[in-house]
C-alpha positions as CSV (number, residue, x, y, z in Angstrom):
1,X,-74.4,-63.1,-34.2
2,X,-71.2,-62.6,-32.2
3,X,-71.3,-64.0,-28.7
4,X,-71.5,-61.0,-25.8
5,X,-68.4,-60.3,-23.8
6,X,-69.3,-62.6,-19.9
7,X,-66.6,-59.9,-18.4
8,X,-68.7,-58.2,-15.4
9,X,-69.6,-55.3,-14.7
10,X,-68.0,-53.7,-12.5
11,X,-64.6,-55.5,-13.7
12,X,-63.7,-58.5,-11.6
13,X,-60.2,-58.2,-9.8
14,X,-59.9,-61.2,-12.0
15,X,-60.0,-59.3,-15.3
16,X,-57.8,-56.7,-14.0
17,X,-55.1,-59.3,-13.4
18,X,-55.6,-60.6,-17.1
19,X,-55.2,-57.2,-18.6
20,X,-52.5,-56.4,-16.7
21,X,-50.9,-59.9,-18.2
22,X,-52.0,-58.5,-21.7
23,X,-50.7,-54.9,-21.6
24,X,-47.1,-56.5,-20.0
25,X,-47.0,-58.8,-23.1
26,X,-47.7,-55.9,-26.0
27,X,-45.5,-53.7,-24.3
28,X,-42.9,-56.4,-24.6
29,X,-43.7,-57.7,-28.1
30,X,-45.3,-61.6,-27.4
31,X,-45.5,-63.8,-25.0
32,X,-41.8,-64.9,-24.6
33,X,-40.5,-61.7,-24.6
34,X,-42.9,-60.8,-21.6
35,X,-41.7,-64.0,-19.0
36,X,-39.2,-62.4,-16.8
37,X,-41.3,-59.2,-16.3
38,X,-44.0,-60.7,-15.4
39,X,-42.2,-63.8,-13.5
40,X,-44.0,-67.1,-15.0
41,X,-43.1,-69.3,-17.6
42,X,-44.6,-68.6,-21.3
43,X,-47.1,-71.4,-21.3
44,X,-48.5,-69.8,-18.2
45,X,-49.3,-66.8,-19.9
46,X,-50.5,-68.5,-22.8
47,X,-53.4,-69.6,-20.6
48,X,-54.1,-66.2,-19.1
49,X,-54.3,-65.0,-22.4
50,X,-56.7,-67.7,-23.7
51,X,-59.1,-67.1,-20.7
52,X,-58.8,-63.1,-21.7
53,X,-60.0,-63.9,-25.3
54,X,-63.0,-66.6,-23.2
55,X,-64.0,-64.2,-21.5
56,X,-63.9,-61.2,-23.6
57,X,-65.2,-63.7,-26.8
58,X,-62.3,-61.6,-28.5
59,X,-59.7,-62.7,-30.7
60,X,-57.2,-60.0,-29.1
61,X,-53.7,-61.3,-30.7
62,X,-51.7,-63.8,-33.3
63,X,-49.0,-65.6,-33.0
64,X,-46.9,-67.6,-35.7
65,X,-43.4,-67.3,-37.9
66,X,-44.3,-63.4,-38.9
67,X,-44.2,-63.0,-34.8
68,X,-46.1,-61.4,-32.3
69,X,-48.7,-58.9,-33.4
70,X,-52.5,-57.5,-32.0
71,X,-55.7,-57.9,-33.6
72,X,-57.7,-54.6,-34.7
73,X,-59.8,-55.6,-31.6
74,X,-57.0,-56.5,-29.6
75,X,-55.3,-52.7,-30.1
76,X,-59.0,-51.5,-28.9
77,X,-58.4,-53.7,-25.5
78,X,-55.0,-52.1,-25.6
79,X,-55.6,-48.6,-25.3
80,X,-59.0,-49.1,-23.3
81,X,-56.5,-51.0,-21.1
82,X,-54.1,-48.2,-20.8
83,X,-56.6,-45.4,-19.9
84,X,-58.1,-48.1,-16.9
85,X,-54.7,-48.2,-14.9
86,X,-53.8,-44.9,-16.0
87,X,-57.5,-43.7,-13.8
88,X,-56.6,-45.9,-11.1
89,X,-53.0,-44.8,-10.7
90,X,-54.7,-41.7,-10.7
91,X,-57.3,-42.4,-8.3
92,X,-54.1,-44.1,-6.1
93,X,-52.5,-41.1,-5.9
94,X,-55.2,-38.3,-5.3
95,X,-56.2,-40.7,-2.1
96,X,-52.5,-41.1,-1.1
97,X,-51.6,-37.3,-0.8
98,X,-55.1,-36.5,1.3
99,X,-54.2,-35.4,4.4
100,X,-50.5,-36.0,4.1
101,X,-47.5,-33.9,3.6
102,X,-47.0,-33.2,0.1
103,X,-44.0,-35.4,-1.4
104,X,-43.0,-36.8,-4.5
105,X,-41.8,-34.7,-7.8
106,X,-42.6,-31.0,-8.5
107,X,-41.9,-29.9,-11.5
108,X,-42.0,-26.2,-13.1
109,X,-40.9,-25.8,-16.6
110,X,-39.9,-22.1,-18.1
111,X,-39.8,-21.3,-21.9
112,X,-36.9,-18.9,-21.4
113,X,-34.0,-17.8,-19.2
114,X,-35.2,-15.6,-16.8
115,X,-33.7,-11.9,-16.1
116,X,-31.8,-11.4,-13.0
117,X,-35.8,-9.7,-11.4
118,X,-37.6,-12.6,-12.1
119,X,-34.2,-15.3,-11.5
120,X,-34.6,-13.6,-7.6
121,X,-38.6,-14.1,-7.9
122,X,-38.3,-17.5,-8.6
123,X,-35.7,-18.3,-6.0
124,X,-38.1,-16.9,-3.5
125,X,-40.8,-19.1,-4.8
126,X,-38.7,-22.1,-4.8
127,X,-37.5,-21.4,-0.8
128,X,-41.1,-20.9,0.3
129,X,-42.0,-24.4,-1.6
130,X,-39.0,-25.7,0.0
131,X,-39.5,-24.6,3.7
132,X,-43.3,-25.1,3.2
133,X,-43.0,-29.1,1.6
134,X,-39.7,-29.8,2.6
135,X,-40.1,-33.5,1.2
136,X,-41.1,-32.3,-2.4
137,X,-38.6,-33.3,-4.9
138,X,-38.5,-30.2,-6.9
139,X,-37.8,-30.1,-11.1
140,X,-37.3,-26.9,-12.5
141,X,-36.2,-26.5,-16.0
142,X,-36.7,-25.1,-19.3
143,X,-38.6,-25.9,-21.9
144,X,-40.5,-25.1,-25.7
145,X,-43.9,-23.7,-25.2
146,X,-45.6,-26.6,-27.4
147,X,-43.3,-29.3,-25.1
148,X,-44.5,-27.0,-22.1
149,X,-48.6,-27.4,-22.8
150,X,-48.2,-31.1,-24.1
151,X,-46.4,-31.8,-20.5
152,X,-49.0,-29.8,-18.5
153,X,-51.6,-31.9,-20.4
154,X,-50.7,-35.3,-19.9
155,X,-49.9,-34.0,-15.8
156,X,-46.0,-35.0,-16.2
157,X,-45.4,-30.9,-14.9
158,X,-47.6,-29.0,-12.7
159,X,-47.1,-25.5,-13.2
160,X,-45.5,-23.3,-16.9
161,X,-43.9,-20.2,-17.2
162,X,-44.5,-18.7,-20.5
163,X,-45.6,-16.1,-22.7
164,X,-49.4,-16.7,-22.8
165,X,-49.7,-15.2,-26.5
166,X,-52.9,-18.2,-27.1
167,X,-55.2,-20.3,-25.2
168,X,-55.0,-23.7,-25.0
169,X,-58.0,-25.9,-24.3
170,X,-57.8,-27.3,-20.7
171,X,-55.3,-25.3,-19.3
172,X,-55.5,-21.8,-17.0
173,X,-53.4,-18.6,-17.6
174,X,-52.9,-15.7,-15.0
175,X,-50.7,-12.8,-15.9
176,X,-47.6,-12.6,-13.3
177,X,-45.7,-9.9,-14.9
178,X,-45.7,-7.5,-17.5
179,X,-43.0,-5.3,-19.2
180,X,-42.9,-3.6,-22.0
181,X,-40.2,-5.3,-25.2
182,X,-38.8,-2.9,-27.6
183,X,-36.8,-3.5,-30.9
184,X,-33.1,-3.7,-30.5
185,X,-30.1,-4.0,-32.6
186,X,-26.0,-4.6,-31.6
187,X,-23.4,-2.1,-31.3
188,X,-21.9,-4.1,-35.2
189,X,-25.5,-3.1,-36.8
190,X,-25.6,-0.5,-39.8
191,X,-28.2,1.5,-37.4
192,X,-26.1,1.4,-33.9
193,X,-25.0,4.7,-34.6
194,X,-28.1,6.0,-36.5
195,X,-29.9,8.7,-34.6
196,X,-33.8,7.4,-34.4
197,X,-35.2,10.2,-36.0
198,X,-33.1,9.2,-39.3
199,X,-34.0,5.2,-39.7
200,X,-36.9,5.5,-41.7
201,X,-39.8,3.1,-42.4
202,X,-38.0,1.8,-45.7
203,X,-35.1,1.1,-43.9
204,X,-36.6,-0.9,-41.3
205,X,-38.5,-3.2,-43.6
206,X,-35.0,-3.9,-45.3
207,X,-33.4,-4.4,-42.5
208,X,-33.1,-8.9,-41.4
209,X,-35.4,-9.2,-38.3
210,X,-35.9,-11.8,-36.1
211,X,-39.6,-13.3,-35.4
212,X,-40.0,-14.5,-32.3
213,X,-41.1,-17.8,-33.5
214,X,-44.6,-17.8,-31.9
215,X,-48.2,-16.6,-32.9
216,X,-47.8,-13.3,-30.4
217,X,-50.8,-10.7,-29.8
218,X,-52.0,-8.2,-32.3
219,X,-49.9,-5.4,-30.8
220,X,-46.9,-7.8,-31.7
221,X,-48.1,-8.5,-35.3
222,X,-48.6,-5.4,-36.0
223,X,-45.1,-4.5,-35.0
224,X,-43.5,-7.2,-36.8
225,X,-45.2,-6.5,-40.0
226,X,-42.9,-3.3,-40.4
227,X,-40.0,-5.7,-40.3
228,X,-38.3,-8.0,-42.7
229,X,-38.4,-11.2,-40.7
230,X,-35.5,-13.0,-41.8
231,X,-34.9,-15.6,-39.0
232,X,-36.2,-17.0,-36.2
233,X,-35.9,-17.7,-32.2
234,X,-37.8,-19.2,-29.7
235,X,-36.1,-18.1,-27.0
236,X,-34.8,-14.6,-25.6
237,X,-31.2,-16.1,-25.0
238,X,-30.7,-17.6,-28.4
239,X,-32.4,-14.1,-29.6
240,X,-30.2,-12.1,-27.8
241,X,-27.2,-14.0,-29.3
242,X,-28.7,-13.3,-32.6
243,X,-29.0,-9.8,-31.9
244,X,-25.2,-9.6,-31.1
245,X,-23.9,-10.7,-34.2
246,X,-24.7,-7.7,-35.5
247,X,-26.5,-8.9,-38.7
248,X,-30.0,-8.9,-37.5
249,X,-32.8,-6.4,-35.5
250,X,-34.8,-8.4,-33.0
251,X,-37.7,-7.7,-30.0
252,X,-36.3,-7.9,-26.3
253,X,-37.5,-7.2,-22.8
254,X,-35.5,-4.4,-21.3
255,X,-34.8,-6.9,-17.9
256,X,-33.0,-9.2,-20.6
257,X,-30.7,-6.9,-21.9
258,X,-30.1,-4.5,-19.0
259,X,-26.3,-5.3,-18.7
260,X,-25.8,-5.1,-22.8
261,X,-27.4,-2.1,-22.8
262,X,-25.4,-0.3,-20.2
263,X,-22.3,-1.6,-21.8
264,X,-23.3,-0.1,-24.8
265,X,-22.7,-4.1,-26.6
266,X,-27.0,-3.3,-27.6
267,X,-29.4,0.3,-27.8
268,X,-33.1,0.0,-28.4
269,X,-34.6,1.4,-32.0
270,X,-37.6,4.2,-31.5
271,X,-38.9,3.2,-27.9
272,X,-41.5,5.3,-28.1
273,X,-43.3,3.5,-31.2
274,X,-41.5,0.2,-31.8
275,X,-42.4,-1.4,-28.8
276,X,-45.2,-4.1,-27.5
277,X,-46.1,-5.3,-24.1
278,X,-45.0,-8.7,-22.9
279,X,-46.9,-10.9,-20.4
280,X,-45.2,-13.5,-18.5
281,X,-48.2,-15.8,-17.1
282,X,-48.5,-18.8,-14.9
283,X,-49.9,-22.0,-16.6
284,X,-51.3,-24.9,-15.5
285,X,-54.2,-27.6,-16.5
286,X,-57.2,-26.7,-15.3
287,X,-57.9,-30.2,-13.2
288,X,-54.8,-31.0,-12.8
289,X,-54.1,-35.2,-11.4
290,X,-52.0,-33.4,-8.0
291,X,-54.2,-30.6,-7.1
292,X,-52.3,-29.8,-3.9
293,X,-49.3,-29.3,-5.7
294,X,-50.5,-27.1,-8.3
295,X,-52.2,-25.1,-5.7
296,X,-49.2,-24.4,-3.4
297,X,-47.1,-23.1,-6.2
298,X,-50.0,-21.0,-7.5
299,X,-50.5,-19.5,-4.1
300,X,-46.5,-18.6,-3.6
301,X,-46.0,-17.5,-7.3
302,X,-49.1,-15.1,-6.7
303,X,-47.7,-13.3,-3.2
304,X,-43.5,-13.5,-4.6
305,X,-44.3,-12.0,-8.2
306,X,-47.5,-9.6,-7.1
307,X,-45.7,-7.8,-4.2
């Protein structure tokens, strides 16, 4: 029978000062490797590691001419290790902002470039942030929608902009603005100078499309499925550019294309039937690590983009 682990319950400060010892020398490949971050000589942390394994009656590690490497067990202690000083970081800095003025890194990631409407929304919301919590150090930048979630996840950015097309588990849509998005083609396209009422149905599903490289609603599918979906972009910019090369037929927003359109560089295809509505929504995880933060740019976003 395996001897029972004498670490207590709750952890001693002790133990915490091991494990921090242990996590410092994985993360820096062995005992050697880990003296000058942690400031003491290698034989001193072979002794905090051997009082770890004591007390934990754990063989967390080994050591000989392969190198440096963990124990199934010690990998365990690892991870468990991480998530421990990962919650009190967490609890650190929940208790740090209470009461105080907001500070530290803001950050709001967008899955596009934004029209010249929303471009003047969001510099409203980022001068109310601004005169509000002066000391924030706000982020703003763009990002894929997958990279987008994954960052709102782990709390590294507080608040998306995206299409909100599916639901992720753990984080909160609200719809900020809608507009419809209607097929489009460039001024070098075979149908440029083809009247609507004389591009058929055939010629459409001939015709290289772009998908907008995202699972969007049904309205959307159902649109694309007339199409022959030949490429691919994420993005309305890098769409757009597609869409100018005259080889392909692609979705847009109307806001995005405005100045093309009056140009005459892009026309829309059939507005009245090839067209679906897109929904720009505000994302964020639903218990997010810096309420406070979260809250304030939910509270500005709401009064700048629903006036």
């Amino acid at each position: 029978m395996s001897k029972a682990s004498i670490i207590p319950k709750p952890v001693a400060e002790y133990d915490l000062r091991l494990l921090r010892i242990f996590k410092a020398v994985v993360e820096n490949g062995g005992f050697a490797a880990a003296e000058k971050q942690l400031g003491v000589t290698r034989s001193t942390i072979s002794i905090h590691m051997t009082n770890l394994e004591a007390r934990m009656q754990l063989k967390l590690c080994v050591r000989g001419r392969g190198g440096f490497a963990l124990t199934e067990d010690g990998q365990a202690v690892y991870h468990a290790a991480i998530s421990l000083f990962d919650s009190l970081d967490d609890f650190s800095l929940i208790v740090g902002t209470l009461g105080k003025e907001l500070s530290g890194e803001l950050t709001i990631l967008c899955s596009d470039q934004l029209d010249k409407e929303k471009q003047l929304k969001l510099a409203q919301v980022i001068q109310q942030i601004h005169d509000q919590s002066p000391n924030l150090h706000l982020v703003l930048d763009t990002d894929s929608i997958n990279n987008i979630e994954k960052l709102l996840l782990k709390d590294k950015a507080h608040i998306g902009l995206f299409p909100s097309y599916q639901s992720i588990e753990g984080l909160s849509y609200e719809n900020i603005h809608s507009e419809p998005i209607y097929l489009c083609c460039a001024k070098e396209h075979p149908f440029f100078k083809v009247k609507d009422s004389e591009i058929t149905a055939d010629a459409l599903a001939k015709a290289p499309a772009i998908h907008p490289g995202i699972d969007i609603d049904n309205e959307g599918r159902e649109q694309l499925k007339k199409l022959n979906l030949a490429a691919k972009a994420y993005q309305f910019d890098t769409r757009k550019s597609m869409i100018l090369s005259g080889r392909y037929l692609g979705y847009m927003p109307q806001g995005y294309i405005q100045r093309e359109l009056t140009e005459g560089d892009i026309r829309i295809i059939q507005p009245q039937t090839l067209t679906y509505q897109f929904d720009l929504s505000m994302v964020h995880k639903k218990f997010p690590r810096e309420v406070a933060k979260v809250e304030l740019v939910k509270e500005i976003v709401n009064k700048v983009f629903k006036d």
